[in-house]
Phi, psi and omega in degrees: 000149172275105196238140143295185173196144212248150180211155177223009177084000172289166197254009171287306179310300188311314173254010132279345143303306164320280178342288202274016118337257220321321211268010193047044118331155190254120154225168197222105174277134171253133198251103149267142192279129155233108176287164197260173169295359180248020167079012136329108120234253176256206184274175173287163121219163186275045130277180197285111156261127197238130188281151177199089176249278207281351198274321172301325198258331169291330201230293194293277184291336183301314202292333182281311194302335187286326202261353153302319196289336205268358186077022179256208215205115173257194172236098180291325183276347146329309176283288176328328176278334166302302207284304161306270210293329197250014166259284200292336211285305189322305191287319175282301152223027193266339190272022174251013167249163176281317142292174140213143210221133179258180149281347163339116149318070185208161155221194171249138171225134183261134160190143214045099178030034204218155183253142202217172217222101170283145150274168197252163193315332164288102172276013159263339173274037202245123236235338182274006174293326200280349190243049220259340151242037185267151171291187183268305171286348145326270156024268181286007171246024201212142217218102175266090190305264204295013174272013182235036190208108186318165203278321310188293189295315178319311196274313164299325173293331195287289194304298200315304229255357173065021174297130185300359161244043167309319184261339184337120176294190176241175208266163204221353219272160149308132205316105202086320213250017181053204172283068153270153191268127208282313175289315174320328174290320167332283193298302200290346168234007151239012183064186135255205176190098129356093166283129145252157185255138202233108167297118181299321177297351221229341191063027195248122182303162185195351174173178161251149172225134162334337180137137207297340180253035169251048188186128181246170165288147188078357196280158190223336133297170192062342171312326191074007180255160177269185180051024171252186053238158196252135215234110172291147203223309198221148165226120162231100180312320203291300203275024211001062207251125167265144178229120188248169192218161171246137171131179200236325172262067168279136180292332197275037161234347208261162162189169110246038166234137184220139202248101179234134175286161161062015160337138179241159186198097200317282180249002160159146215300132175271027196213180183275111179327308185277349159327129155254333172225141171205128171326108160240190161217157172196187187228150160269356185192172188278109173219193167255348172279160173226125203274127158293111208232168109227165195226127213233119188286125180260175184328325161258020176066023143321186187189140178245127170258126148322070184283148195291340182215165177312127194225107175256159194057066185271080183288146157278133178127318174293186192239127148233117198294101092021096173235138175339173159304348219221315172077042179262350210208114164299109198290295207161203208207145172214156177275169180286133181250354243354034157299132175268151200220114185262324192200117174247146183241182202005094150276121188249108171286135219234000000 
C-alpha cells in the first residue's frame, strides 16, 4: 500500500516507520510544521514538510484560549488530531494515500463490517482519549502500526534498529508546540487577573492567584500554599474567586455524575435506542485506568454518566471518553458541562 505517515521525531513514530518497512509498504513521511505564538519555529526534518501553521492558531488554539478564558479546562490535543492531523493534513494530502499511519497508542478493529476505533495493548501508553472525536471516515483512513505493542517492546525495537532517538524521552509538550510553559503561554495571551484563593469549608482567604485561567478542577500544584495539599474544588468566574479544599482524600474534589454535551459517536451509536442506561467504562482525563460507569441519555438529548466509585477532577470543558464495557473499542467522547444532574428518570437497563 501507498501510506503517508505523519512523524514527529519521536522514537513511536520512527518505529511505526520501521514496522511498516519490515511489511513492504511504499511510504512517503511528513512532518508538519507548526510555528509557536513567539514566532519560533519547530524542528527540521529531511521528509515533506507540510505548514498548517495558520489553520492550527484559527482552530486549535482560538479553541483553547476561548474555552479558558470562558473558565473551562480544553484538550488541545484532541482538537488538533480532529482538526490538524486527521482534517487539514486528509483533505490536502493524506486522502491521495491508501493510508496514513501515526506513532498512536491505538489500534482498528473491524465488526460487523463497520471499522471501530481499539485500545491499544499498553493501557498505559493508550492513546485513545486523544483520539476520541475524529469521524468514521477519518477513522477508516487510518493505521496505528504500534498500537499492538507495549511501550517496552517499542523501545526495544528502536535499540535493535539503531534508530538514533532509541532513547529520546516522550514528549509531554501541547500538541506540536513541545515543551512550552503552559502559563507563560497563557499569560502572554490572556494577562493576568488578581484573585483570592478560598477555602471552601471555611470561607478563609488563604492566598492570591494571577487570574482563575491559570487553574482547573482538581490541580493540587502551582497554587502557592502551605499546609497541603491543597485542591482547586470550585471556580467562580463572574468574582474571580478559586475555592480550595484540604487533604489529599476531601470529598469536595470527588463526584460521580457527569453531566456531558456535544455527545460524539466515532462510528455509531453501539446500543439499542431504547436502552436508556448502558454499562461502559471511560476516562475523564488522560489516565490508565478506564473508570466502570454507566451512561443514560436524558431528555434534551444530553447524556449522565454514573461512575461506579468516586472520580477526582471532574473538570467542565474536559472530554469524557466513552468505552465498551471491556474498555476494548473507544465509543466516542461528550465535554463536561459541571451541570449538576439530581434526577433522572425511567431508566431502562439494557
Amino acid at each position: 500500500m501507498k501510506i503517508a505517515v505523519l512523524i514527529s521525531g519521536g522514537v513511536d513514530s520512527a518505529v511505526a516507520v520501521e514496522r511498516l518497512m519490515a511489511m513492504g509498504h511504499d511510504l512517503h513521511l511528513f512532518y508538519i510544521r507548526i510555528g509557536l505564538d513567539t514566532d519560533e519555529g519547530d524542528c527540521s526534518a529531511e521528509e515533506d514538510i507540510v505548514s498548517l501553521h495558520q489553520e492550527y492558531w484559527d482552530n486549535v488554539m482560538e479553541y483553547a484560549l476561548r474555552t479558558v478564558r470562558a473558565g473551562l479546562t480544553p484538550n488541545p490535543d484532541i482538537m488538533c488530531n480532529k482538526m490538524i492531523k486527521f482534517g487539514y493534513f486528509e483533505q490536502r494530502w493524506g486522502h491521495e494515500f491508501d493510508r496514513t499511519a501515526t506513532g498512536h497508542y491505538a489500534t482498528t478493529r473491524i465488526i460487523d463490517d463497520r471499522v471501530w476505533l481499539g485500545t491499544a495493548v499498553d493501557p498505559v501508553k493508550d492513546q485513545t482519549d486523544f483520539l476520541a472525536r475524529i469521524s468514521y471516515d477519518q477513522l477508516s483512513h487510518l493505521m496505528f502500526p504500534i498500537g499492538d505493542l507495549p511501550k517496552a517492546a517499542v523501545r526495544e525495537m528502536a535499540l535493535s534498529a539503531n534508530l538514533p532517538n532509541a532513547r529520546r524521552k516522550d514528549s509531554q509538550g501541547i500538541c506540536f508546540l513541545g515543551k512550552i510553559n503552559y502559563n507563560d503561554f497563557i499569560r502572554r495571551h490572556l494577562g493576568e487577573k488578581p484573585g483570592p484563593i478560598i477555602e471552601i469549608e471555611t470561607g478563609r482567604k488563604l492566598g492570591v492567584h494571577r487570574g482563575y485561567w491559570f487553574h482547573t478542577i482538581g490541580q493540587r500544584k502551582g497554587l502557592g500554599l502551605s499546609g497541603g495539599p491543597w485542591y482547586v474544588v470550585k471556580k467562580n468566574i463572574d468574582d474571580n474567586v478559586i475555592y480550595v479544599s484540604n487533604g489529599y482524600n476531601t470529598e469536595k474534589q470527588y463526584g460521580k455524575t457527569i453531566h456531558i454535551d456535544e455527545m460524539h459517536f466515532i462510528t455509531e451509536k453501539p446500543w439499542d435506542e431504547a436502552c436508556r442506561s448502558v454499562e461502559i467504562t471511560f476516562k475523564n482525563r488522560h489516565m490508565p485506568e478506564f473508570l466502570p460507569a454507566t451512561v443514560s441519555k436524558a431528555p434534551d438529548g444530553s447524556y449522565v454518566i454514573e461512575s461506579r466509585r468516586p472520580v477526582q477532577g471532574i473538570a467542565p470543558g474536559q472530554f469524557a471518553v466513552i468505552y465498551d464495557r471491556a474498555a476494548s473499542v473507544c465509543i466516542g467522547s461528550g465535554i463536561i458541562t459541571g451541570r449538576n444532574v439530581t434526577d433522572i428518570q425511567n431508566i431502562q437497563k439494557c
